[in-house]
MARPA-612792 format. One record per atom (N, C-alpha, C, O): residue number from 1; residue in three letters; chain; atom name; x, y, z. Coordinates in Angstrom, 2 decimals. Example, Ala and Ser with C-alpha at 12.3 -4.5 7.8 and 13.67 -1.06 7.14 Angstrom:
# residues 2
+-----+---------+--------+-------+---------+---------+---------+
! num ! residuo ! cadena ! atomo !       u !       v !       w !
+-----+---------+--------+-------+---------+---------+---------+
!   1 !     ALA !      A !     N !   13.19 !   -5.69 !    7.80 !
!   1 !     ALA !      A !    CA !   12.30 !   -4.50 !    7.80 !
!   1 !     ALA !      A !     C !   13.20 !   -3.30 !    7.80 !
!   1 !     ALA !      A !     O !   14.24 !   -3.32 !    8.46 !
!   2 !     SER !      A !     N !   12.85 !   -2.25 !    7.08 !
!   2 !     SER !      A !    CA !   13.67 !   -1.06 !    7.14 !
!   2 !     SER !      A !     C !   12.90 !    0.03 !    7.87 !
!   2 !     SER !      A !     O !   13.41 !    1.14 !    8.04 !
+-----+---------+--------+-------+---------+---------+---------+
//
This chain:
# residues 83
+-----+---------+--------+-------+---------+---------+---------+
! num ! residuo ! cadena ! atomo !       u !       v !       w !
+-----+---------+--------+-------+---------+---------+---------+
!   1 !     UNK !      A !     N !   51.97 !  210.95 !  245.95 !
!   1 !     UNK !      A !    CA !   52.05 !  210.84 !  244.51 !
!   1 !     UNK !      A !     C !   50.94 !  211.69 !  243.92 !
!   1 !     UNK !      A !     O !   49.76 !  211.50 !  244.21 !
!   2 !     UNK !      A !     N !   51.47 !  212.91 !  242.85 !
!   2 !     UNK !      A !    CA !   50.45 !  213.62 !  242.47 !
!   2 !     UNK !      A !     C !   50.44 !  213.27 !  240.78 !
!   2 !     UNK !      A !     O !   51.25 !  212.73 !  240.03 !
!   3 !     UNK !      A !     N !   49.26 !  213.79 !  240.60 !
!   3 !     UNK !      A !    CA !   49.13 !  214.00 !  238.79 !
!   3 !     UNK !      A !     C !   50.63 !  214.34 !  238.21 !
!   3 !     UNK !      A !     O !   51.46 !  213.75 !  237.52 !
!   4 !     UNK !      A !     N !   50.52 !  215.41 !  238.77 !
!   4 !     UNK !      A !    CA !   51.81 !  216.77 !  238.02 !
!   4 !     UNK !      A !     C !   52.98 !  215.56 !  238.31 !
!   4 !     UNK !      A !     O !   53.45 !  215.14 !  237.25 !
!   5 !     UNK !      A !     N !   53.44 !  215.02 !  239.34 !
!   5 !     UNK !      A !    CA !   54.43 !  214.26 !  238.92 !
!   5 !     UNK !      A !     C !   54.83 !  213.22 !  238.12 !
!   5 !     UNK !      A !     O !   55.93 !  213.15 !  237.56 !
!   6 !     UNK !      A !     N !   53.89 !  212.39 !  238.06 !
!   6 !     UNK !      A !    CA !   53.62 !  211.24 !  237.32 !
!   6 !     UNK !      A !     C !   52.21 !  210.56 !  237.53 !
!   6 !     UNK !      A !     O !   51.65 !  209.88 !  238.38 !
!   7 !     UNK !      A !     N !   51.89 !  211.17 !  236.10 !
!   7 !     UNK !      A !    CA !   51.13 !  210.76 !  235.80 !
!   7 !     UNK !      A !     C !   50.55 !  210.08 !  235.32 !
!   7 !     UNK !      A !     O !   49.34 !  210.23 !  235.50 !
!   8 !     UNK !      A !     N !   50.97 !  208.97 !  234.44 !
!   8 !     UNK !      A !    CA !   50.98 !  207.51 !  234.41 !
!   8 !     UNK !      A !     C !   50.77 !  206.69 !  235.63 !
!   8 !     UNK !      A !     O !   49.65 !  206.22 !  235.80 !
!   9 !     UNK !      A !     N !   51.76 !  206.46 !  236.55 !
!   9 !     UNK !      A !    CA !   51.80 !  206.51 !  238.21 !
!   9 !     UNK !      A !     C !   50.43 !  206.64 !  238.33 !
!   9 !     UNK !      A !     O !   49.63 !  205.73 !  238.14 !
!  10 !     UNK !      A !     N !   50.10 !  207.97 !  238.70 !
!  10 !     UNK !      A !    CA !   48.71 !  208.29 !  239.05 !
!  10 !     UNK !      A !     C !   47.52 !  207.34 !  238.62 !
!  10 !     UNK !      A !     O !   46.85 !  206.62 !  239.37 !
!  11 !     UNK !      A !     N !   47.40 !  207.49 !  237.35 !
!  11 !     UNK !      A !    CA !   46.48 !  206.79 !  236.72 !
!  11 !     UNK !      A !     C !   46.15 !  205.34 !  237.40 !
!  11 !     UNK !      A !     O !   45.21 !  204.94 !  238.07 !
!  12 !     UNK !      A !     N !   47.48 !  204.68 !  236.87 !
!  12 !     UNK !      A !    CA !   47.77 !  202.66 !  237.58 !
!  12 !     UNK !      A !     C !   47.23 !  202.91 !  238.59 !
!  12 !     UNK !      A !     O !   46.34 !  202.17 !  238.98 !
!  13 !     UNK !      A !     N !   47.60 !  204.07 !  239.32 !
!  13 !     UNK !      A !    CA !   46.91 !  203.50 !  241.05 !
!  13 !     UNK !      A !     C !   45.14 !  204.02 !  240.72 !
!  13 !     UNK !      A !     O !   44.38 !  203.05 !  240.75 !
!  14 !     UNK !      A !     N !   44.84 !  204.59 !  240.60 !
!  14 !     UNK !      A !    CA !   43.64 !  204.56 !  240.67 !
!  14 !     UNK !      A !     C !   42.92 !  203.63 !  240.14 !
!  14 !     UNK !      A !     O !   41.92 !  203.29 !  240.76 !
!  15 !     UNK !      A !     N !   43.24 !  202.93 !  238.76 !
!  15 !     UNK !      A !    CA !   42.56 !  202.35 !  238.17 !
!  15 !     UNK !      A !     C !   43.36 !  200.58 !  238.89 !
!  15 !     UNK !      A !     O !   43.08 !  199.46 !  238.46 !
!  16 !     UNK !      A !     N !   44.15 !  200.83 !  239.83 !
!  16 !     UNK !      A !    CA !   44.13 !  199.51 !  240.07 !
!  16 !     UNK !      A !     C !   43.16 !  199.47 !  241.44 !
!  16 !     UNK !      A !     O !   42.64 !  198.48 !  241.95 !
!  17 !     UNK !      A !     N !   43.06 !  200.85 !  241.85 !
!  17 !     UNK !      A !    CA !   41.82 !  200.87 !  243.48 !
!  17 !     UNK !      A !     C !   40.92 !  200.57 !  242.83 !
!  17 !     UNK !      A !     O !   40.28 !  199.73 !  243.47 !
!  18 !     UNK !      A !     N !   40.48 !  200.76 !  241.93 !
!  18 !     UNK !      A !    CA !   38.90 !  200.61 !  241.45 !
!  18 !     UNK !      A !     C !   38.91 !  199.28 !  240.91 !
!  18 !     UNK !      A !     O !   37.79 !  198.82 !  240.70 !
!  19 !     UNK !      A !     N !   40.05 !  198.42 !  240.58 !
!  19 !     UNK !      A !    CA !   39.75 !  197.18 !  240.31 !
!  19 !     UNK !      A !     C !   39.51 !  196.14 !  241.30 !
!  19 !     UNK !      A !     O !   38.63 !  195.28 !  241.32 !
!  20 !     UNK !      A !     N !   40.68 !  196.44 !  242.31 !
!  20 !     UNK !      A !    CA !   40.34 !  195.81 !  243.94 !
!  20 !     UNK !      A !     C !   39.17 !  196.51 !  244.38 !
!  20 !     UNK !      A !     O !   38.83 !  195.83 !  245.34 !
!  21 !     UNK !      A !     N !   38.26 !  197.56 !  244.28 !
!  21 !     UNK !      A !    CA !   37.68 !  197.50 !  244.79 !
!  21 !     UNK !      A !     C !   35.98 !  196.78 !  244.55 !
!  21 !     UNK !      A !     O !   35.07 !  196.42 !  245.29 !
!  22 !     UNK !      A !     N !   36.30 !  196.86 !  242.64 !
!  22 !     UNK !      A !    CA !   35.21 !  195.83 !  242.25 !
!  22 !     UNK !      A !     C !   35.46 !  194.77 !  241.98 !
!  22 !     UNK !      A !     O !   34.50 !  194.00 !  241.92 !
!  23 !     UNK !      A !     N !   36.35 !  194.42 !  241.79 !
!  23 !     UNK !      A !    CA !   36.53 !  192.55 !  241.46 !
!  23 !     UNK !      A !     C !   37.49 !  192.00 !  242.60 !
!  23 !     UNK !      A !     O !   37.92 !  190.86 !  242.46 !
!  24 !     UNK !      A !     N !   37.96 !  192.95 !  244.03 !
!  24 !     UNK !      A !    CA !   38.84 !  192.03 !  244.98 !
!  24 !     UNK !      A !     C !   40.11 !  192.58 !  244.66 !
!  24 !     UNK !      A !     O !   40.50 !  192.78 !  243.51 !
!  25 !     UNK !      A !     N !   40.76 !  192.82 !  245.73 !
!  25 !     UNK !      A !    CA !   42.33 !  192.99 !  245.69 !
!  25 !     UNK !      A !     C !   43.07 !  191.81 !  245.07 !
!  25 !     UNK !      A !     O !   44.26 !  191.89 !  244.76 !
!  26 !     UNK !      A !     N !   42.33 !  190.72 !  244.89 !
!  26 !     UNK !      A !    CA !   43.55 !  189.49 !  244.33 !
!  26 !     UNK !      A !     C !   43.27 !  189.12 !  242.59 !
!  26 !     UNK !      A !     O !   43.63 !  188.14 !  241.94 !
!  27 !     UNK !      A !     N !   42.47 !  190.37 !  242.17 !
!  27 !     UNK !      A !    CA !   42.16 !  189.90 !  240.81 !
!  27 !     UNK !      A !     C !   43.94 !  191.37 !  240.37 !
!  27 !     UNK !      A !     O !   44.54 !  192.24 !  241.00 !
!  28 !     UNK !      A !     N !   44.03 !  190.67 !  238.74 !
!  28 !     UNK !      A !    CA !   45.33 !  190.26 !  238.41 !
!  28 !     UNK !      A !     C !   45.01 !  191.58 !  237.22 !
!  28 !     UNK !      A !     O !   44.10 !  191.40 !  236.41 !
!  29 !     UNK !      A !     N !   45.56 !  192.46 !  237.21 !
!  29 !     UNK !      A !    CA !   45.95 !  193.29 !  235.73 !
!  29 !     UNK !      A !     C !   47.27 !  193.99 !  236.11 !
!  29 !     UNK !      A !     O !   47.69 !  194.79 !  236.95 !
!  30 !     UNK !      A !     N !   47.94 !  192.94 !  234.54 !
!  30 !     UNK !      A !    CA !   49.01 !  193.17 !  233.72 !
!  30 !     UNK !      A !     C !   49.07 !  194.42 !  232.89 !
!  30 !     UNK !      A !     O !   48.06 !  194.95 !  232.43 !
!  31 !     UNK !      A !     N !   50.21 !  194.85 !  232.74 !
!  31 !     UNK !      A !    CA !   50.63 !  196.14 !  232.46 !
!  31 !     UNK !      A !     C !   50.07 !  196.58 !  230.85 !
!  31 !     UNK !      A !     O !   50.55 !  197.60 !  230.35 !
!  32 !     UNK !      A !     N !   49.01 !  195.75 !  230.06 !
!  32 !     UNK !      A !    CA !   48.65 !  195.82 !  228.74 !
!  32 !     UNK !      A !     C !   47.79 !  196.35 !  229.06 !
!  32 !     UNK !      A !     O !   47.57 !  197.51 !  228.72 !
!  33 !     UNK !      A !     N !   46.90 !  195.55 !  229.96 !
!  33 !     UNK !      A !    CA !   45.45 !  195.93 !  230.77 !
!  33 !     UNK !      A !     C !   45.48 !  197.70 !  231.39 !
!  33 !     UNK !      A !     O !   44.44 !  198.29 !  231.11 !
!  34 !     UNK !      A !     N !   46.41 !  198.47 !  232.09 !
!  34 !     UNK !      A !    CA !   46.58 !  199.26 !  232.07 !
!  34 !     UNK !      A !     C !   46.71 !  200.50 !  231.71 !
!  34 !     UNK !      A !     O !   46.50 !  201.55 !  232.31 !
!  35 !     UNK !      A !     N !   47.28 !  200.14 !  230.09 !
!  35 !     UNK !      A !    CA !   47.44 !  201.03 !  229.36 !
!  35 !     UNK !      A !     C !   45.89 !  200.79 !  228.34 !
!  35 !     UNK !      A !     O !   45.44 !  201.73 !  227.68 !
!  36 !     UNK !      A !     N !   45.34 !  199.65 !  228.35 !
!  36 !     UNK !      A !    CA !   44.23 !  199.59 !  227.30 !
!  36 !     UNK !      A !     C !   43.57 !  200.36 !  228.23 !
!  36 !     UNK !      A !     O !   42.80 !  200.99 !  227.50 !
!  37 !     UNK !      A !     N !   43.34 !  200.78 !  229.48 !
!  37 !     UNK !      A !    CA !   41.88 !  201.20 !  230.15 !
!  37 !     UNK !      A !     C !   42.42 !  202.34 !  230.20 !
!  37 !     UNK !      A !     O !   41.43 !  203.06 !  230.34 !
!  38 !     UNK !      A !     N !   43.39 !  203.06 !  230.19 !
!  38 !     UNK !      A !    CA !   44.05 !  204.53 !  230.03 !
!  38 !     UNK !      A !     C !   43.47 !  204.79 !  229.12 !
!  38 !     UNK !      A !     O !   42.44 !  205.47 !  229.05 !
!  39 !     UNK !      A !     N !   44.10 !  204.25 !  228.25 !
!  39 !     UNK !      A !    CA !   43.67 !  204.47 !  226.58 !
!  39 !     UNK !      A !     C !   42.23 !  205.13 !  226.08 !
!  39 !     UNK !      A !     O !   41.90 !  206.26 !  225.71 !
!  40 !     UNK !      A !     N !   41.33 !  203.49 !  226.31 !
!  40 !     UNK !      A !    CA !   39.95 !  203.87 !  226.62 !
!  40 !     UNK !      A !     C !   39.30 !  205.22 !  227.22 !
!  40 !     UNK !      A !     O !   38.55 !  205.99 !  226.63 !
!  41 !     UNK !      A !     N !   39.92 !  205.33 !  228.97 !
!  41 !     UNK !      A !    CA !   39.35 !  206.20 !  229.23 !
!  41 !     UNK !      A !     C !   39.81 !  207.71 !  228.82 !
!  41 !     UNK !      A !     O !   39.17 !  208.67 !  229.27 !
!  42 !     UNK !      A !     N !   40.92 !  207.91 !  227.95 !
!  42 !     UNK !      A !    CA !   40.98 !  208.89 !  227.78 !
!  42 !     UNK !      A !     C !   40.08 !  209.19 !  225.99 !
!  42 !     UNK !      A !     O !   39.50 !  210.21 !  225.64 !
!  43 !     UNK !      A !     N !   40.25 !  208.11 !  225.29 !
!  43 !     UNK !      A !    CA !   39.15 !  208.23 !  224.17 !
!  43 !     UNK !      A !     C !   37.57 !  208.61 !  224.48 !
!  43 !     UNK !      A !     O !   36.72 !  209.16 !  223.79 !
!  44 !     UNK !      A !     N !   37.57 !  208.16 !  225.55 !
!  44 !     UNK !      A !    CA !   35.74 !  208.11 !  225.73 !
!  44 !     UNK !      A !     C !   35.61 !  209.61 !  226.42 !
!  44 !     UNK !      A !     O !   34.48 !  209.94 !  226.76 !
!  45 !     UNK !      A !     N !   36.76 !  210.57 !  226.65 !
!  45 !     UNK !      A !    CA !   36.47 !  211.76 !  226.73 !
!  45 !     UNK !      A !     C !   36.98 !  212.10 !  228.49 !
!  45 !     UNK !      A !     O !   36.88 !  213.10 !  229.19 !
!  46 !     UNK !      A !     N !   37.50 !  210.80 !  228.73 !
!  46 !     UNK !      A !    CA !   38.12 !  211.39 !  230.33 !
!  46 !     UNK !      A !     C !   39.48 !  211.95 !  230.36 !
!  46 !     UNK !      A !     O !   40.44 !  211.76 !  229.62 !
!  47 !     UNK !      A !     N !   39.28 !  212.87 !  231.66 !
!  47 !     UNK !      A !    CA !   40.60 !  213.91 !  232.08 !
!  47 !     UNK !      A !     C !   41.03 !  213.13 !  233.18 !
!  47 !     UNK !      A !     O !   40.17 !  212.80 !  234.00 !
!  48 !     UNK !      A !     N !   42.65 !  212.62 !  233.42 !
!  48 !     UNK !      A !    CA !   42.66 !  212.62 !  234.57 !
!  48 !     UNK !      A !     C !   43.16 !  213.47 !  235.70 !
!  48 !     UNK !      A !     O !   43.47 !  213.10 !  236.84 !
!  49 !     UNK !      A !     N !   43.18 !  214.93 !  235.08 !
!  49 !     UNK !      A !    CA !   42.88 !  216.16 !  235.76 !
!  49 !     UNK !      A !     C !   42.05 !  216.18 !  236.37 !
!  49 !     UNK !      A !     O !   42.32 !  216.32 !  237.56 !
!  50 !     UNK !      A !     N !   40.70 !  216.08 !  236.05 !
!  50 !     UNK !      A !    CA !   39.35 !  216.74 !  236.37 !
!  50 !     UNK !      A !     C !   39.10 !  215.31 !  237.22 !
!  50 !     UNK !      A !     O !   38.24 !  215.50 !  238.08 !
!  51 !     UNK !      A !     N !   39.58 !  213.94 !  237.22 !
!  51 !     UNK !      A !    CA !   39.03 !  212.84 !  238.10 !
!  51 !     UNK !      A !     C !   40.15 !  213.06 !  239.48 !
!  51 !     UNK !      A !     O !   39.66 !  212.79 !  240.58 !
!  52 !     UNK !      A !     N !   41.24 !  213.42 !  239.47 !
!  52 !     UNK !      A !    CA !   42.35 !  214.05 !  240.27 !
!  52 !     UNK !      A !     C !   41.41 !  215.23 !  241.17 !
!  52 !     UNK !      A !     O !   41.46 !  215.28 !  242.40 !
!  53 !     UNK !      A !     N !   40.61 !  216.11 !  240.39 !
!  53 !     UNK !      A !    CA !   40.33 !  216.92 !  240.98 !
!  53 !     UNK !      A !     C !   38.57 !  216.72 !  241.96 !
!  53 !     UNK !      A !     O !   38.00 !  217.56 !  242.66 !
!  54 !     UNK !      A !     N !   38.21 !  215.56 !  241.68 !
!  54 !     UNK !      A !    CA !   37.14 !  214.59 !  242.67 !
!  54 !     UNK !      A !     C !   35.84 !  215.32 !  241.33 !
!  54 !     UNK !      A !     O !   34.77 !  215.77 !  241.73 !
!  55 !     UNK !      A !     N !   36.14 !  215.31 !  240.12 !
!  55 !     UNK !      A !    CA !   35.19 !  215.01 !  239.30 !
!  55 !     UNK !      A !     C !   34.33 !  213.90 !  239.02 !
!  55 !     UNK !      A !     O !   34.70 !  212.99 !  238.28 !
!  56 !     UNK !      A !     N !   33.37 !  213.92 !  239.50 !
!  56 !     UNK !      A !    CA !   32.46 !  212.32 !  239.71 !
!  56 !     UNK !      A !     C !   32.02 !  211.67 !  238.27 !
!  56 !     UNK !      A !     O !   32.11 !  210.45 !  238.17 !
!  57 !     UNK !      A !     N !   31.61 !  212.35 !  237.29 !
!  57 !     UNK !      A !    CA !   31.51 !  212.18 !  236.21 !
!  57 !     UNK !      A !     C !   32.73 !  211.52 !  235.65 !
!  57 !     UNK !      A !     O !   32.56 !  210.58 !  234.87 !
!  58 !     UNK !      A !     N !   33.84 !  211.89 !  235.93 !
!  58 !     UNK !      A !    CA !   35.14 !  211.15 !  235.80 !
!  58 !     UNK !      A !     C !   35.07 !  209.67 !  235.94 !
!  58 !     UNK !      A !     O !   35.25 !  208.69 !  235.22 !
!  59 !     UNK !      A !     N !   34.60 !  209.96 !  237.56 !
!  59 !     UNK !      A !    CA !   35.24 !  208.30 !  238.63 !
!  59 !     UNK !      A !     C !   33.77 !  207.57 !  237.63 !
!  59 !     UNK !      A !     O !   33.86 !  206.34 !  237.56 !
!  60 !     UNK !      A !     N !   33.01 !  207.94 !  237.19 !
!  60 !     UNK !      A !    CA !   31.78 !  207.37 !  236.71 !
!  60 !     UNK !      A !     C !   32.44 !  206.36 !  235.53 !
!  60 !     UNK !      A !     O !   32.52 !  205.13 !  235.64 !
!  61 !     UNK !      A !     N !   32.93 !  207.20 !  234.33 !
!  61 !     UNK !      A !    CA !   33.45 !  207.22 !  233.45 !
!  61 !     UNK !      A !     C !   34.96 !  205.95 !  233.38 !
!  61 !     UNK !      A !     O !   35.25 !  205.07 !  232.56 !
!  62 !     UNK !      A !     N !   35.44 !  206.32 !  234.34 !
!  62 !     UNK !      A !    CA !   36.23 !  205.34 !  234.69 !
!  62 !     UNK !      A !     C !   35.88 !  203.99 !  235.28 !
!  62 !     UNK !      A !     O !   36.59 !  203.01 !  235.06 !
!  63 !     UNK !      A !     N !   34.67 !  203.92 !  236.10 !
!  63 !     UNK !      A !    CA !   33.93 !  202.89 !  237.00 !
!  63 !     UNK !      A !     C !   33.55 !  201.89 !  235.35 !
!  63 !     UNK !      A !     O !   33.94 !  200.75 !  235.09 !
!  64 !     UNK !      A !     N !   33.14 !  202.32 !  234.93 !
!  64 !     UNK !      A !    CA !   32.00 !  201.50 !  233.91 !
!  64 !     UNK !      A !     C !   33.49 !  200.83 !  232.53 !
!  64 !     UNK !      A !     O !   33.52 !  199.98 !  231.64 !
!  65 !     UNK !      A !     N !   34.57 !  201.94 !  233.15 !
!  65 !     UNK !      A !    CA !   35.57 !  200.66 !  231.87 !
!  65 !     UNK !      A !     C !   35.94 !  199.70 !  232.72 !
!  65 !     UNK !      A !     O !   35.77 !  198.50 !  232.50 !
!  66 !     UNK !      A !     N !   36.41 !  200.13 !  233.63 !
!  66 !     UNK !      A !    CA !   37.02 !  199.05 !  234.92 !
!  66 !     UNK !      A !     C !   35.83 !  197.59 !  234.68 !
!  66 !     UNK !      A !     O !   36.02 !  196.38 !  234.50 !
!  67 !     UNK !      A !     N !   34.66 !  198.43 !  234.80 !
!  67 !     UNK !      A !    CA !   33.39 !  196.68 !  235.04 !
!  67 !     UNK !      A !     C !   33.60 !  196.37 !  233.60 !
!  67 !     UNK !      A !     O !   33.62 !  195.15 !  233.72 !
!  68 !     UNK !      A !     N !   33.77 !  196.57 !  232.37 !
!  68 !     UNK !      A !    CA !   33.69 !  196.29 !  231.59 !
!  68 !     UNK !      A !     C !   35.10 !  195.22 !  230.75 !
!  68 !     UNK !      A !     O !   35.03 !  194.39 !  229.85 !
!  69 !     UNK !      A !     N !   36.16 !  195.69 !  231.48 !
!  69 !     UNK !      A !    CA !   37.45 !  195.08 !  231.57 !
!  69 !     UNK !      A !     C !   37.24 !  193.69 !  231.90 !
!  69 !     UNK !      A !     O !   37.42 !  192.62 !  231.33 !
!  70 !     UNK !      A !     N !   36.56 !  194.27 !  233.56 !
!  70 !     UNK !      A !    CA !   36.30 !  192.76 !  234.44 !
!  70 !     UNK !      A !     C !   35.66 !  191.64 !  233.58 !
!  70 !     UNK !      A !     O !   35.93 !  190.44 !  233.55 !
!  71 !     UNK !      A !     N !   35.07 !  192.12 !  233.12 !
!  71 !     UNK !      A !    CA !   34.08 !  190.95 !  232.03 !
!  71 !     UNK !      A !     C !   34.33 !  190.02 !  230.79 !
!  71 !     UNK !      A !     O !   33.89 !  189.01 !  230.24 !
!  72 !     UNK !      A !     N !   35.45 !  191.10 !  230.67 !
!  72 !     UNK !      A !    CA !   36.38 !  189.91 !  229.10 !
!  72 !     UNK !      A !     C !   36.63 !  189.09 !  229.77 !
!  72 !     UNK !      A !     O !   36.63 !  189.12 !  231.00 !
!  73 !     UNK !      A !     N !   36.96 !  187.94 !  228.88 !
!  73 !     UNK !      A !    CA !   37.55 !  186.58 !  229.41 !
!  73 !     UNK !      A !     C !   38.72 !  186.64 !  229.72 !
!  73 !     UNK !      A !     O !   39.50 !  187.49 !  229.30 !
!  74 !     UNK !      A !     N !   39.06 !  185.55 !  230.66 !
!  74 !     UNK !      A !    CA !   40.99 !  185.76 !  230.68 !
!  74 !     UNK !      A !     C !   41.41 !  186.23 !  232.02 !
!  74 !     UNK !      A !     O !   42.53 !  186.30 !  232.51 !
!  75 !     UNK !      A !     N !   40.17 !  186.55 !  232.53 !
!  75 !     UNK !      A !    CA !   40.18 !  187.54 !  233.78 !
!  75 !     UNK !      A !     C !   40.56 !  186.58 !  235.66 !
!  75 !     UNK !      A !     O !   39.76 !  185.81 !  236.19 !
!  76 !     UNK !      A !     N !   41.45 !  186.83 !  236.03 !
!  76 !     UNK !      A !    CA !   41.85 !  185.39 !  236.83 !
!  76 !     UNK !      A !     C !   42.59 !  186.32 !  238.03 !
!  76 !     UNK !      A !     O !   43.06 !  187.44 !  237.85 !
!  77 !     UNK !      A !     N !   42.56 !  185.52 !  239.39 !
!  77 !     UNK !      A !    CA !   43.23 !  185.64 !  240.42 !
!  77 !     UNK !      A !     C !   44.19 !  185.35 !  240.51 !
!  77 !     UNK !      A !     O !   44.56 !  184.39 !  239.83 !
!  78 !     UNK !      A !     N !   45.36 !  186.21 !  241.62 !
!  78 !     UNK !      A !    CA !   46.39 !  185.69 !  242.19 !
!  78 !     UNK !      A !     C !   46.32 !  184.73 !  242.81 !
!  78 !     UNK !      A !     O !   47.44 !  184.50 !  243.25 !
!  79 !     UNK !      A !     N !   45.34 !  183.67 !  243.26 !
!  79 !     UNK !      A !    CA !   45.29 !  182.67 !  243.36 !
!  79 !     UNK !      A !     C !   45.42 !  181.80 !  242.79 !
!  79 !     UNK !      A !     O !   46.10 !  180.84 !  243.18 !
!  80 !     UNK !      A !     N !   44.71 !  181.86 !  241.46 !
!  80 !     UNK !      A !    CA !   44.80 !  181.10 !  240.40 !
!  80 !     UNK !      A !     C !   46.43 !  181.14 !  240.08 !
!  80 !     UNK !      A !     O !   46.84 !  180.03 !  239.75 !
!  81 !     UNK !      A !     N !   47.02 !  181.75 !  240.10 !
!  81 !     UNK !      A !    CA !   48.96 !  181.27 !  239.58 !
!  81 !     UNK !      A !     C !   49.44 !  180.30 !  240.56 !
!  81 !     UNK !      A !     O !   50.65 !  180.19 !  240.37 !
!  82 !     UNK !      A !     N !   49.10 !  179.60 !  241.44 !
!  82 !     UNK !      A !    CA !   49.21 !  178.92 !  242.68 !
!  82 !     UNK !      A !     C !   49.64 !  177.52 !  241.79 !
!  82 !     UNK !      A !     O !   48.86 !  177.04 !  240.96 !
!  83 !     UNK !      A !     N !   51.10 !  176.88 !  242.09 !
!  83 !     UNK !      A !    CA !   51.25 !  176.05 !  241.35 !
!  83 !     UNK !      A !     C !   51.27 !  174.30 !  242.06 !
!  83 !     UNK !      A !     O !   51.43 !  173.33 !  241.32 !
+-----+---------+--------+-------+---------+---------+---------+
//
C-alpha cells in the first residue's frame, strides 16, 4: 500500500501504528478520530508525502497529535466493549 494509491489508506495505517504503538494495540479509534488527526496534522503544516518519504520532522509532528488524542477523555480499550 503506497501514498500514490490511496492515500487516505496510507494515512489510517500509520496513524493507527503510532497509536498501538503508544497507547497498545487494544486502544480503540473510530473513524471520526481518524479523520480529526488527518485533519490536524495536515493544518499544523504536515505532508504525508514528506512523512511517506521517512521525514522525521513529519513522524515528530504526527507523534505529538497521536499523544495528544490519547489524552482526551473517552479514550477506552477493546477490552473495555467486553460485555
Amino acid at each position: 500500500m503506497g501514498i500514490d494509491e490511496h492515500p487516505q489508506l496510507f494515512a489510517n495505517h500509520v496513524i493507527a501504528k503510532m497509536v498501538a504503538h503508544a497507547m497498545g494495540d487494544e486502544t480503540v479509534v473510530e473513524r471520526d478520530d481518524f479523520t480529526s488527526m488527518r485533519v490536524v496534522f495536515r493544518e499544523r503544516g504536515g505532508s504525508w508525502v514528506a512523512l511517506a518519504d521517512g521525514d522525521i520532522s513529519q513522524v515528530d509532528r504526527l507523534r505529538g497529535i497521536v499523544k495528544a488524542w490519547g489524552k482526551l477523555p473517552g479514550r477506552f480499550k477493546k477490552t473495555d466493549w467486553v460485555i
